[in-house]
DONU-300916 format. One record per residue (C-alpha): residue number from 0; residue in three letters; x, y, z. Coordinates in steps of 0.05 Angstrom, whole numbers, plus 5000, padded with zeros to 4 digits. Layout:
residues N
atom miza NUM, baba ALA, c1 X, c2 Y, c3 Z
...
END
This chain:
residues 380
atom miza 0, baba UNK, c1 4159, c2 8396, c3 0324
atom miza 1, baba UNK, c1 4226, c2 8382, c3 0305
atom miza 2, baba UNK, c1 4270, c2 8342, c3 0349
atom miza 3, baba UNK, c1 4325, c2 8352, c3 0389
atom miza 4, baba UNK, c1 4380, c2 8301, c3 0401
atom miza 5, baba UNK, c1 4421, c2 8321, c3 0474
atom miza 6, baba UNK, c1 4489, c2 8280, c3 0482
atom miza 7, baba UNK, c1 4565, c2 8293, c3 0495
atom miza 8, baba UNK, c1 4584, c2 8327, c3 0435
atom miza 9, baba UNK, c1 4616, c2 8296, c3 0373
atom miza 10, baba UNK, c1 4660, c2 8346, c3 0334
atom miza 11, baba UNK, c1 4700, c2 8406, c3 0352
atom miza 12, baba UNK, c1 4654, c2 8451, c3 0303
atom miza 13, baba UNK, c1 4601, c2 8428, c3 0348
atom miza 14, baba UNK, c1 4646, c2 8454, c3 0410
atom miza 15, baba UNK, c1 4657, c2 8518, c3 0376
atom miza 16, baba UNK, c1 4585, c2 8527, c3 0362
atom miza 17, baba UNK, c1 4574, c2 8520, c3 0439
atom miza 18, baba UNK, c1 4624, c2 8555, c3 0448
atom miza 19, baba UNK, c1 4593, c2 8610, c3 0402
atom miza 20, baba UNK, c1 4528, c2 8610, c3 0435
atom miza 21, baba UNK, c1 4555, c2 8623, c3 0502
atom miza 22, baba UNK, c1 4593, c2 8690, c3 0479
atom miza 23, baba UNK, c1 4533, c2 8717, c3 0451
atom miza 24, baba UNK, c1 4496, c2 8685, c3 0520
atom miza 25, baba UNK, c1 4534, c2 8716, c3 0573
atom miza 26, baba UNK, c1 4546, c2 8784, c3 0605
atom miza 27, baba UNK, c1 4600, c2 8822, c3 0580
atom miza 28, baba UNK, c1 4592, c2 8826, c3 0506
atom miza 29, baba UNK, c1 4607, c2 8776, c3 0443
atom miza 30, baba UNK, c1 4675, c2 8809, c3 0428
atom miza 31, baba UNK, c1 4698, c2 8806, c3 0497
atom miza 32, baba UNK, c1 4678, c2 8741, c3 0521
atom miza 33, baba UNK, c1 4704, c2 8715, c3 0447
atom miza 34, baba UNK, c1 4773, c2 8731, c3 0458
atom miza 35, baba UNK, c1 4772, c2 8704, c3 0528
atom miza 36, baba UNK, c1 4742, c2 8641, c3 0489
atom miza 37, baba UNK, c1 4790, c2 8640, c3 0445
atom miza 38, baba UNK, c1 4857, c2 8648, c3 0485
atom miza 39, baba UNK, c1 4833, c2 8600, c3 0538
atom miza 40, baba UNK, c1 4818, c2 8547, c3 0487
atom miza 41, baba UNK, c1 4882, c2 8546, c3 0456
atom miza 42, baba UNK, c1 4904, c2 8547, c3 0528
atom miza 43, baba UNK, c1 4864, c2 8499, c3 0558
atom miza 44, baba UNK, c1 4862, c2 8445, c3 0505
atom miza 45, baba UNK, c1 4834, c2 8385, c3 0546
atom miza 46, baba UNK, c1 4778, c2 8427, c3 0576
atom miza 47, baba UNK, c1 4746, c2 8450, c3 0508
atom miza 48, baba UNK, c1 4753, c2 8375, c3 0472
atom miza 49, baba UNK, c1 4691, c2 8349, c3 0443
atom miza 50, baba UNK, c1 4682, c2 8304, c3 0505
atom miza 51, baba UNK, c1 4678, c2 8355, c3 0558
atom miza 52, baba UNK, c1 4616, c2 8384, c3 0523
atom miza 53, baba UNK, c1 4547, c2 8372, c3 0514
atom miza 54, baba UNK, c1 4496, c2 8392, c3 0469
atom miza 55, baba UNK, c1 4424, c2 8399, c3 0449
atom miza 56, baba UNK, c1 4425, c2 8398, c3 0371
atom miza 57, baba UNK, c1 4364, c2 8414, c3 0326
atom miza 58, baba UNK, c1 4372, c2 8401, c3 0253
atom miza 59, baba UNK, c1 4445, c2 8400, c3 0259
atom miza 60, baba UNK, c1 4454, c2 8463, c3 0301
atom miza 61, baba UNK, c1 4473, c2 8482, c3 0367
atom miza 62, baba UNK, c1 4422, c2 8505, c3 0405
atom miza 63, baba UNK, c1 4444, c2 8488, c3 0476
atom miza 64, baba UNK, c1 4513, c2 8486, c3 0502
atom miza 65, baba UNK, c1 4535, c2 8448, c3 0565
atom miza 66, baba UNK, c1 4618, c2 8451, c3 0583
atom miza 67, baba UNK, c1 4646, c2 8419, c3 0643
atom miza 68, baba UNK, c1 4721, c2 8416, c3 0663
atom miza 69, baba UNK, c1 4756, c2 8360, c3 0707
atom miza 70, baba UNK, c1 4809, c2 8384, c3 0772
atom miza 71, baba UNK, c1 4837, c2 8339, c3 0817
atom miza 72, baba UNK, c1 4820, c2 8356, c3 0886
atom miza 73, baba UNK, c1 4840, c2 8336, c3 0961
atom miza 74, baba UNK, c1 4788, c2 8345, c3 1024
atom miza 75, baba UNK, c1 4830, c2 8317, c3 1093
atom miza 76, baba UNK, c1 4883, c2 8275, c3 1061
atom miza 77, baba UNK, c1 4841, c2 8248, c3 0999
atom miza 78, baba UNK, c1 4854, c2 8270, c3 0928
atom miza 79, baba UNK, c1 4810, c2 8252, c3 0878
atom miza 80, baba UNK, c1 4779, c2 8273, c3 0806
atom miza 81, baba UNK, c1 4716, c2 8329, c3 0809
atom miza 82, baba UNK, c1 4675, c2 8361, c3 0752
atom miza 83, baba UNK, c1 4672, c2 8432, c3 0745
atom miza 84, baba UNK, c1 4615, c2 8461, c3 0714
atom miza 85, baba UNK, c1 4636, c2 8521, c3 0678
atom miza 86, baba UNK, c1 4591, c2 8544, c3 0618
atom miza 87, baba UNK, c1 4517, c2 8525, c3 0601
atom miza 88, baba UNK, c1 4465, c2 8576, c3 0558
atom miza 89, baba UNK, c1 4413, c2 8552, c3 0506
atom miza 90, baba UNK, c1 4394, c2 8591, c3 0436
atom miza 91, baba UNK, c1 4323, c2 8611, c3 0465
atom miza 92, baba UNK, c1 4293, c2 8635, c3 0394
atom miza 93, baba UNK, c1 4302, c2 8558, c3 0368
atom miza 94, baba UNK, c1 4263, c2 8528, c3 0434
atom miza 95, baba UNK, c1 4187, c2 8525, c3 0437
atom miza 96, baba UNK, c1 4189, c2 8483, c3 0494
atom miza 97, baba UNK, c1 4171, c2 8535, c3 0553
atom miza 98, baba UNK, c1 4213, c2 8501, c3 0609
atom miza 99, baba UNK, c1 4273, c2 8475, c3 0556
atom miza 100, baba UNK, c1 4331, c2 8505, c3 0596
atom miza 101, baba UNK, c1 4309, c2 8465, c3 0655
atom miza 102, baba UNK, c1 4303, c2 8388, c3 0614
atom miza 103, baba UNK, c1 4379, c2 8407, c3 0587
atom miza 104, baba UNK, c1 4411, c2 8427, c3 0656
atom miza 105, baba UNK, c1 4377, c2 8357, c3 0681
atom miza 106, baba UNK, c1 4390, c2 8318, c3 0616
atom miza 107, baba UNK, c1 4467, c2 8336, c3 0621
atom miza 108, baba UNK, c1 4472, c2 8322, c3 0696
atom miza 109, baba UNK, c1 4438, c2 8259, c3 0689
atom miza 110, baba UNK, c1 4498, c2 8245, c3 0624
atom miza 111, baba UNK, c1 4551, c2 8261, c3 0671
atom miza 112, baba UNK, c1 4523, c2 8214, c3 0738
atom miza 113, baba UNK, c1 4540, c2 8158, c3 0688
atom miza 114, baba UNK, c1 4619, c2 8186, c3 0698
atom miza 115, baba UNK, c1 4654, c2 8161, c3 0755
atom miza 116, baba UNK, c1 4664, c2 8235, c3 0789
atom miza 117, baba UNK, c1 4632, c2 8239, c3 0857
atom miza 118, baba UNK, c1 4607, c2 8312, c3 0846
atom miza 119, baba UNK, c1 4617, c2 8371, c3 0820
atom miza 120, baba UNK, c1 4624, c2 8442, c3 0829
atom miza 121, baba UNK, c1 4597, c2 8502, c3 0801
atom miza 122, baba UNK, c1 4575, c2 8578, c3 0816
atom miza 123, baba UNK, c1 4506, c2 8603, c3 0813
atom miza 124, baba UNK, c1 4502, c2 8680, c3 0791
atom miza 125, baba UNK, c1 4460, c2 8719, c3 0827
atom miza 126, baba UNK, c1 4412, c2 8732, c3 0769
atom miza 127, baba UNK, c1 4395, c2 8660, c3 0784
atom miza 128, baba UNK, c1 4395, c2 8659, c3 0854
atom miza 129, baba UNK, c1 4355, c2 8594, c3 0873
atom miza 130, baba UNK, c1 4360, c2 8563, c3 0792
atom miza 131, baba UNK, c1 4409, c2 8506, c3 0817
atom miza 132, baba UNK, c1 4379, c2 8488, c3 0877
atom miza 133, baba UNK, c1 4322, c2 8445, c3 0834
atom miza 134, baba UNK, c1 4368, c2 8405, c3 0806
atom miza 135, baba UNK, c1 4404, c2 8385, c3 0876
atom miza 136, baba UNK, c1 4459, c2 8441, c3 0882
atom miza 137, baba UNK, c1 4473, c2 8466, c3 0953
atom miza 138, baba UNK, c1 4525, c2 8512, c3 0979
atom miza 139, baba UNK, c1 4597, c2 8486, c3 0990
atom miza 140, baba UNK, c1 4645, c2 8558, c3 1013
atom miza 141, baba UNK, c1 4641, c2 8599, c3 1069
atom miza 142, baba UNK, c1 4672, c2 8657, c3 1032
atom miza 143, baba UNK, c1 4723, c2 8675, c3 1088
atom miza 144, baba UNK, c1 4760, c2 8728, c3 1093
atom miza 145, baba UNK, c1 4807, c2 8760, c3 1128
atom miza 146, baba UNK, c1 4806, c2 8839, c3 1143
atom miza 147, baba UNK, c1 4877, c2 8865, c3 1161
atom miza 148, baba UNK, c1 4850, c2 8929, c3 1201
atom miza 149, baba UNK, c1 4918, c2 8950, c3 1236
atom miza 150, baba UNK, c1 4990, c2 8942, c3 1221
atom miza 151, baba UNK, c1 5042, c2 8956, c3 1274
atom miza 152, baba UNK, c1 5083, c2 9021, c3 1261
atom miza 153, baba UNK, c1 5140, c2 8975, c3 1273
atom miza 154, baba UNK, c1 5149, c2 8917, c3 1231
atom miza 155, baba UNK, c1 5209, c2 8865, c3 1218
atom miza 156, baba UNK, c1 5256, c2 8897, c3 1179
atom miza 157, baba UNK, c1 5237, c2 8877, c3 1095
atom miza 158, baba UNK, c1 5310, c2 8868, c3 1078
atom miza 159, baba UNK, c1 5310, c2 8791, c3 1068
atom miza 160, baba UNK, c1 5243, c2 8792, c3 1026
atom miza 161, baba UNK, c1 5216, c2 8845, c3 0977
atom miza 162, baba UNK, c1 5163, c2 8859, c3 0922
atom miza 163, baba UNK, c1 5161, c2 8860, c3 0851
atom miza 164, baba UNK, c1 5106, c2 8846, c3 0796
atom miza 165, baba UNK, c1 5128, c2 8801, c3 0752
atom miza 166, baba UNK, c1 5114, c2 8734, c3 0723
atom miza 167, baba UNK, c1 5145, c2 8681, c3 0683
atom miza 168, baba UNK, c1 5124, c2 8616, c3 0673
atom miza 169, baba UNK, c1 5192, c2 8587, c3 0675
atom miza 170, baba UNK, c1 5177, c2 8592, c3 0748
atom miza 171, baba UNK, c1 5109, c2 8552, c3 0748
atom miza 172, baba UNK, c1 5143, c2 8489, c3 0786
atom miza 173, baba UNK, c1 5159, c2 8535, c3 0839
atom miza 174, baba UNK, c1 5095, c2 8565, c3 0842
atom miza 175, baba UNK, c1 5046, c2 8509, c3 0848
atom miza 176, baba UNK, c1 5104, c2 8470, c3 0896
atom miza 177, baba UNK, c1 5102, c2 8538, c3 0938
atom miza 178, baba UNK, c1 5014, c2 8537, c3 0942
atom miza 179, baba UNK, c1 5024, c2 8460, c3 0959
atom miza 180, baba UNK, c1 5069, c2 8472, c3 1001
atom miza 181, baba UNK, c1 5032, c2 8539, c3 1048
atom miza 182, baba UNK, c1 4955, c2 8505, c3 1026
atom miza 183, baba UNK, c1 4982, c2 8436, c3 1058
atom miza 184, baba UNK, c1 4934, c2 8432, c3 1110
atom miza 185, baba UNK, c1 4875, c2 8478, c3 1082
atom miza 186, baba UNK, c1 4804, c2 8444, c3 1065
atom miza 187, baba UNK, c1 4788, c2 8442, c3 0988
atom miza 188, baba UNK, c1 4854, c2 8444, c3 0948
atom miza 189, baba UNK, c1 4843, c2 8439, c3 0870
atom miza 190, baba UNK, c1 4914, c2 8414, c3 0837
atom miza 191, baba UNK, c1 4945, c2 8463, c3 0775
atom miza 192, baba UNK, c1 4971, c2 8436, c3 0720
atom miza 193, baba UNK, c1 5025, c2 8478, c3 0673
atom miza 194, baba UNK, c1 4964, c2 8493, c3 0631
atom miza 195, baba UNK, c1 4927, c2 8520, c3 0680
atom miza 196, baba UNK, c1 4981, c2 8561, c3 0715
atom miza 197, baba UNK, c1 4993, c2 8588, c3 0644
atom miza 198, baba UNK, c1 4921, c2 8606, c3 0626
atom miza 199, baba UNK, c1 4929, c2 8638, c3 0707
atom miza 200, baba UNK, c1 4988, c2 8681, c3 0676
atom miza 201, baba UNK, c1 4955, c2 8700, c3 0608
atom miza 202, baba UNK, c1 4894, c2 8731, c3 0650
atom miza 203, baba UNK, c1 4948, c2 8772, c3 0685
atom miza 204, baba UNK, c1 4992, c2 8791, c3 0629
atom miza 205, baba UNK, c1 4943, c2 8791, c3 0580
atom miza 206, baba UNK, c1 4874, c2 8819, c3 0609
atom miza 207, baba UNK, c1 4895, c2 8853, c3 0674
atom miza 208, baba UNK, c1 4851, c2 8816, c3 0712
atom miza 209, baba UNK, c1 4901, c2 8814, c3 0774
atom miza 210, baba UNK, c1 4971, c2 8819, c3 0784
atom miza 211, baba UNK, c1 5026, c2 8767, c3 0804
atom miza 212, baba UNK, c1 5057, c2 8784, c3 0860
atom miza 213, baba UNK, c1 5134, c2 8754, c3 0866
atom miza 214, baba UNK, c1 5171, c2 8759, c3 0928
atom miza 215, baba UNK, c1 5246, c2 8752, c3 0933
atom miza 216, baba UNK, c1 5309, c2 8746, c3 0971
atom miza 217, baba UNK, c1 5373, c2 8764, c3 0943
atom miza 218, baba UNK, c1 5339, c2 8754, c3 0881
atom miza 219, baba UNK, c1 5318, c2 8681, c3 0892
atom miza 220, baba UNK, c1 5249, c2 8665, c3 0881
atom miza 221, baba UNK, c1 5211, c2 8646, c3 0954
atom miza 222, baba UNK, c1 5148, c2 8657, c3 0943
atom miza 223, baba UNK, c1 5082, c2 8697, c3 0909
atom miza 224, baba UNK, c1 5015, c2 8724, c3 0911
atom miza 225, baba UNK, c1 4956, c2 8741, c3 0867
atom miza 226, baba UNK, c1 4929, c2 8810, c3 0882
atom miza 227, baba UNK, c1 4868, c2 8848, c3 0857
atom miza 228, baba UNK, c1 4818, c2 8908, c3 0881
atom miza 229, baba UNK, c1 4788, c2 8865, c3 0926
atom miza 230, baba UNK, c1 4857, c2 8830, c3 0955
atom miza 231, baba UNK, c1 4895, c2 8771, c3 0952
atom miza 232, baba UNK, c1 4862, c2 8718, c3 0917
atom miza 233, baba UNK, c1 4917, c2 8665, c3 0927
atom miza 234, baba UNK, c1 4981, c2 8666, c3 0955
atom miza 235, baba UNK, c1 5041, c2 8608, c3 0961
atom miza 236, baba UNK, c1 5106, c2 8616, c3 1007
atom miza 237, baba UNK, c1 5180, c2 8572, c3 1012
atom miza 238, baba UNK, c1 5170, c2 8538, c3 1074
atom miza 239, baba UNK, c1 5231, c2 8558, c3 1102
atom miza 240, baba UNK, c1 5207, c2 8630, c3 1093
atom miza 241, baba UNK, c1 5139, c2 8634, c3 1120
atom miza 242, baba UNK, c1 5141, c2 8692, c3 1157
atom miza 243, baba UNK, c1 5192, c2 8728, c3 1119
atom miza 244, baba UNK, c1 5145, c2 8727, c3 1053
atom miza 245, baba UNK, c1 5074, c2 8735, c3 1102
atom miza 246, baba UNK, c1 5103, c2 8802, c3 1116
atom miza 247, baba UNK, c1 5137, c2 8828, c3 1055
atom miza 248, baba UNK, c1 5064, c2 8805, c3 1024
atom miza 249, baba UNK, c1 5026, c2 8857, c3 1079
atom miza 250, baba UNK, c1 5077, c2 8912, c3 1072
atom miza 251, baba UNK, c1 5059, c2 8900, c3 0997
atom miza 252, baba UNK, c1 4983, c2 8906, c3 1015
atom miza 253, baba UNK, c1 4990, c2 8969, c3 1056
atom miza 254, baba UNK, c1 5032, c2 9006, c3 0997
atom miza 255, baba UNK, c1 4979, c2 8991, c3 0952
atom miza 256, baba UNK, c1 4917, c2 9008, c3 0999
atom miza 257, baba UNK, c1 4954, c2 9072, c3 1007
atom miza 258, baba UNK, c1 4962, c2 9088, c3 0939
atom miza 259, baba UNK, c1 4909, c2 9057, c3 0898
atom miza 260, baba UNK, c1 4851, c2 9044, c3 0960
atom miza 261, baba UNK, c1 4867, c2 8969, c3 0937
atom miza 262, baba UNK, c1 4825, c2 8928, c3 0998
atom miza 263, baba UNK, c1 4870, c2 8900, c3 1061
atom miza 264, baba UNK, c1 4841, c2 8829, c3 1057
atom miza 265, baba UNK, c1 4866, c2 8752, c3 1053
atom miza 266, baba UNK, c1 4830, c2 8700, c3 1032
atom miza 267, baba UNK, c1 4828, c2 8658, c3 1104
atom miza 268, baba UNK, c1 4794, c2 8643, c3 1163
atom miza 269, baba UNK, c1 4816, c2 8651, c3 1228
atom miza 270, baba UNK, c1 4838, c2 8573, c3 1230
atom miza 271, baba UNK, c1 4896, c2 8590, c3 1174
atom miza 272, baba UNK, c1 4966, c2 8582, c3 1192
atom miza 273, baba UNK, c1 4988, c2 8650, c3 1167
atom miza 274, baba UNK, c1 4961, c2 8688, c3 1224
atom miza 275, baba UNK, c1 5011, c2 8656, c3 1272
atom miza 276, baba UNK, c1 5060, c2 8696, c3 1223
atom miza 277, baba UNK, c1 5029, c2 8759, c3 1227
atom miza 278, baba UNK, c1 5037, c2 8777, c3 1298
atom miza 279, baba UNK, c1 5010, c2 8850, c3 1324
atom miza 280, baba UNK, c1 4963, c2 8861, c3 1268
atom miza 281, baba UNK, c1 4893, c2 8874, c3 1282
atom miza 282, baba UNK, c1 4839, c2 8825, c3 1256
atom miza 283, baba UNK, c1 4769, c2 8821, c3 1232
atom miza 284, baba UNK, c1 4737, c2 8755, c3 1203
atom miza 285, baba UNK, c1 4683, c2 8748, c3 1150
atom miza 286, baba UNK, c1 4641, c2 8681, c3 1128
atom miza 287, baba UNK, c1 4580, c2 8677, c3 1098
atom miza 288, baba UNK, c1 4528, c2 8628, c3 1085
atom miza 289, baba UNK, c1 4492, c2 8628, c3 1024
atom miza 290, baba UNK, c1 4451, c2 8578, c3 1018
atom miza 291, baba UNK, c1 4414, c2 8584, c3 0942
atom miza 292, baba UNK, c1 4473, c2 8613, c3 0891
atom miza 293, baba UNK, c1 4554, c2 8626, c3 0895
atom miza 294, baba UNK, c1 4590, c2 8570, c3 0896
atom miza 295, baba UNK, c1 4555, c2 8513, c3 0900
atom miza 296, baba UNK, c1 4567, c2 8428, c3 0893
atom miza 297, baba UNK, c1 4515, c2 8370, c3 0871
atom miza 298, baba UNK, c1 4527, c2 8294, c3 0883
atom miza 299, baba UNK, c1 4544, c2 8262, c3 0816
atom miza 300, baba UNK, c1 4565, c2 8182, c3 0813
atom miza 301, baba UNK, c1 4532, c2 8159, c3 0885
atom miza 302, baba UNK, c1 4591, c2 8106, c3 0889
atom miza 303, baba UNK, c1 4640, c2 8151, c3 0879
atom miza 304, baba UNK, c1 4611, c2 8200, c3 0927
atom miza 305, baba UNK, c1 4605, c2 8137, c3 0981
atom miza 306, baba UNK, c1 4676, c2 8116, c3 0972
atom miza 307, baba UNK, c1 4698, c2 8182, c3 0978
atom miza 308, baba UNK, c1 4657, c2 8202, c3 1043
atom miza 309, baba UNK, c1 4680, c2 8143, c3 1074
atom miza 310, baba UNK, c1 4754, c2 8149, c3 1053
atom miza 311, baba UNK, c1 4745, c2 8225, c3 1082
atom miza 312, baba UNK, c1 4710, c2 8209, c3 1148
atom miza 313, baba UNK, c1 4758, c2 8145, c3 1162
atom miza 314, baba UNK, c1 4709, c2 8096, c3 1181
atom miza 315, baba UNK, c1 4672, c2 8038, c3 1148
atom miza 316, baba UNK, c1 4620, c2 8072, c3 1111
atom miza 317, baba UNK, c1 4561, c2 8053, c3 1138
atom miza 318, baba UNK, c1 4592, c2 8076, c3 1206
atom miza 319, baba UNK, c1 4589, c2 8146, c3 1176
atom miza 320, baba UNK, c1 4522, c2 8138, c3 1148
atom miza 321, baba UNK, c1 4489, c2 8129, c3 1210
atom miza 322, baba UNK, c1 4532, c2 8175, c3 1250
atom miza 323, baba UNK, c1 4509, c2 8225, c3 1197
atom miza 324, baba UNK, c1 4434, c2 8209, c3 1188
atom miza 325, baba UNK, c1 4430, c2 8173, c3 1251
atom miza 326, baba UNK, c1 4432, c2 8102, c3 1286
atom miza 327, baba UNK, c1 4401, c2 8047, c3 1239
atom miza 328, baba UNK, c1 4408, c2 8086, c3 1169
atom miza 329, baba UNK, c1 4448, c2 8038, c3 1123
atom miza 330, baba UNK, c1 4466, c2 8040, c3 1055
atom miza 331, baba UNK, c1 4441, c2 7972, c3 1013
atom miza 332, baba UNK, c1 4437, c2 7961, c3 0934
atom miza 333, baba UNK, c1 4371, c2 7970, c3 0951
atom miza 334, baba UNK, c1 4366, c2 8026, c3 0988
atom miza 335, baba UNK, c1 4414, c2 8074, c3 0966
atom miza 336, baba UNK, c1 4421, c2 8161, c3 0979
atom miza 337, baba UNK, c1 4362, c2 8208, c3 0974
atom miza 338, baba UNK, c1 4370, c2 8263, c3 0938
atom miza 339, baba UNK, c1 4355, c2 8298, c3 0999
atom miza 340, baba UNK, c1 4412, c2 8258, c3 1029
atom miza 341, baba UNK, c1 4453, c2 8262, c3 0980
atom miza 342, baba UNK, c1 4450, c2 8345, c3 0985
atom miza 343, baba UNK, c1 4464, c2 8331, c3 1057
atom miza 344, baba UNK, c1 4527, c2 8296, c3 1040
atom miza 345, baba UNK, c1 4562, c2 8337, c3 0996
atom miza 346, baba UNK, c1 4558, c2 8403, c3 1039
atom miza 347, baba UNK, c1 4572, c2 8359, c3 1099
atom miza 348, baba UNK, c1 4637, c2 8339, c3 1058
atom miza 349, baba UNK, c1 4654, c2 8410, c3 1041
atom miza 350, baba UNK, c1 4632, c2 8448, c3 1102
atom miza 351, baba UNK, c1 4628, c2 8390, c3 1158
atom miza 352, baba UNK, c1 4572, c2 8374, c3 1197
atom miza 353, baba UNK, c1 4558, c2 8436, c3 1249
atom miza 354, baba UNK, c1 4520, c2 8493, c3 1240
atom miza 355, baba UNK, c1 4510, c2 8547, c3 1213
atom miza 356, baba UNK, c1 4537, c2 8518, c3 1138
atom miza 357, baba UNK, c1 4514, c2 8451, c3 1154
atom miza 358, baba UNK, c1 4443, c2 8439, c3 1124
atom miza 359, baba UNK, c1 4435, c2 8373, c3 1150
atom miza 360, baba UNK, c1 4395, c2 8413, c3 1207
atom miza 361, baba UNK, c1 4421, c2 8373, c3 1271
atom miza 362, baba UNK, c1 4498, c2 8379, c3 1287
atom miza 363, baba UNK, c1 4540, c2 8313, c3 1284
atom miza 364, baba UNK, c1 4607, c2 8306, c3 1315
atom miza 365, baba UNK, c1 4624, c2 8271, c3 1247
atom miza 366, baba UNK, c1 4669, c2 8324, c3 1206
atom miza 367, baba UNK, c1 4690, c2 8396, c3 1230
atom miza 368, baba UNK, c1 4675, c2 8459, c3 1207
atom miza 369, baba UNK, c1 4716, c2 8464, c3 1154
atom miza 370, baba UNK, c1 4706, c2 8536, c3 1128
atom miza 371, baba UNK, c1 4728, c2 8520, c3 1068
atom miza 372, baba UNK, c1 4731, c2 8582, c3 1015
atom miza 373, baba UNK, c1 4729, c2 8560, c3 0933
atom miza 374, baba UNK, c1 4796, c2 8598, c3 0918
atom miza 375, baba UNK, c1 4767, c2 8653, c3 0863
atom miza 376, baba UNK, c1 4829, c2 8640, c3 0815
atom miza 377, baba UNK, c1 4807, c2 8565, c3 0801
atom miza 378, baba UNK, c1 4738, c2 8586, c3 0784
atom miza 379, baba UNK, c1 4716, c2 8524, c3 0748
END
């Protein structure tokens, strides 16, 4: 049987065999999902380096393919560095091994634990619902929404703020500062760099995939939002014109349901502070809890993930432990996480500790519910 060497990968041919293999893996179609390839690597340099990728090479091919991006990201008040898992396939016709796929995936998660990231994050498709669960993946969004089912026939007069879609990435600063700015106190932020806000724009311009949303005064930039079919997937406002850009963005909604049957829905729960600003309108609320696919997270470095925690809950760590696995549990050199704890843990981090999200089982007054929703335009 001939061997197979897995490891980060070496080369950039190497990346764009991987990078090969997953077009001709995935859903969609080699052509398609090549020139999406394509334009976000030239886009996206860092995330396609040799580095961020590893392989499973027999007799100096690529037959598996393993990519993984790094975001910064801030739960409470904490920012820090997480992986994002974003493509992984394997050449099937070159494996004789009957369970191959599996040894990879754990063979490239065990390569990354020896990175200091604390976890990371990635989205199980529903053609393999329960796949990422054996290897320690457990849900981390409640997929909130927000359904705008009435708007007042009367609403503030649109004359300070309007609509328009159009995009320029001249304006990127004042997009990102704007998110920052309106996501300051939401759970799960994931930082955009130029590059990203770029590749953002190139899927708009380029591929249709949603449109960008500006909203103006006098012709002064104060804010945006990312629209598709399903509705706004993101959405960033001038501070000093909250409400002024929350309603020019629903006015905006309503046109478009009107017209095109485009859906009347934000991407919040009830806890967000635009629905102070959106007075009069009729309401109905959406989570879900999906335990074995969607987005989903898996403990990485266990030191990392302990600092973090601790840093997160603000207490001394072993404080937190116990409060979260009960009186007497404490963490030693020699008697570290579970990996049943360690699951616990990570969706506590994302989703706090009560039910129904929490799969720790028992409620802890340790972190609340968080309902925390992976924003769909940072798909990692």
């Amino acid at each position: 049987m001939d061997s197979i060497e897995i490891r980060f990968a070496k080369s950039v041919d190497e990346v764009v065999q991987g990078l090969d293999l997953y077009c001709a893996s995935f859903p969609g179609g080699y052509e398609a999902n090549q020139l999406i390839t394509q334009n976000r690597s030239r886009i996206l340099i860092d995330d396609h380096l040799p580095d961020r990728a590893i392989v499973a090479v027999k007799n100096g091919e690529v037959i598996g393919f393993f990519r993984y991006c790094v975001r910064q990201m801030r739960l409470g008040d904490v920012d820090f560095d997480v992986i994002g898992v974003v493509d992984y396939c394997i050449r099937k016709s070159e494996v004789s091994e009957p369970l191959f796929g599996i040894r990879f995936m754990g063979a490239c998660l065990s390569i990354l634990r020896t990175l200091k990231f604390p976890f990371a994050l990635g989205s199980g498709r529903r053609i393999m619902e329960s796949y990422y669960a054996r290897f320690g993946f457990v849900t981390c969004s409640s997929y909130a929404k927000c359904w705008i089912e009435k708007i007042p026939s009367r609403l503030p007069s649109r004359t300070t703020a309007y609509c328009e879609v159009s995009v320029s990435e001249s304006y990127i600063a004042d997009y990102e500062s704007f998110r920052l700015t309106t996501s300051k106190d939401d759970w799960g932020v994931i930082y955009r760099t130029s590059e990203q806000w770029r590749w953002i724009i190139f899927r708009a311009s380029q591929f249709n995939q949603f449109d960008i949303v500006q909203i103006l005064n006098d012709d002064v930039l104060i804010g945006y939002f990312i629209m598709g079919k399903e509705g706004v997937l993101d959405f960033g406002f001038h501070p000093e014109h909250y409400t002024a850009c929350s309603i020019a963005m629903i006015i905006e909604l309503q046109k478009r349901n009107e017209e095109r049957g485009d859906a009347m829905v934000l991407p919040v729960s009830f806890n967000h502070p635009i629905i102070a600003h959106l007075k009069g309108m009729h309401f109905r609320f959406e989570h879900r809890c999906v335990p074995d696919e969607g987005i989903m997270t898996v403990a990485m470095n266990t030191d990392a993930l302990l600092d973090v925690f601790a840093a997160i809950c603000k207490r001394p760590l072993n404080q937190a432990i116990a409060e979260l696995f009960g009186p007497g549990r404490v963490i030693t050199p020699d008697n570290g996480l579970t990996s049943d704890e360690q699951r616990t843990l990570v969706n506590a981090l994302f989703m706090g500790t009560a039910s129904p999200f929490f799969v720790g089982g028992v409620q802890r007054d340790l972190l609340s519910p968080t309902f925390y929703r992976a924003n769909d335009i940072d798909a990692l």
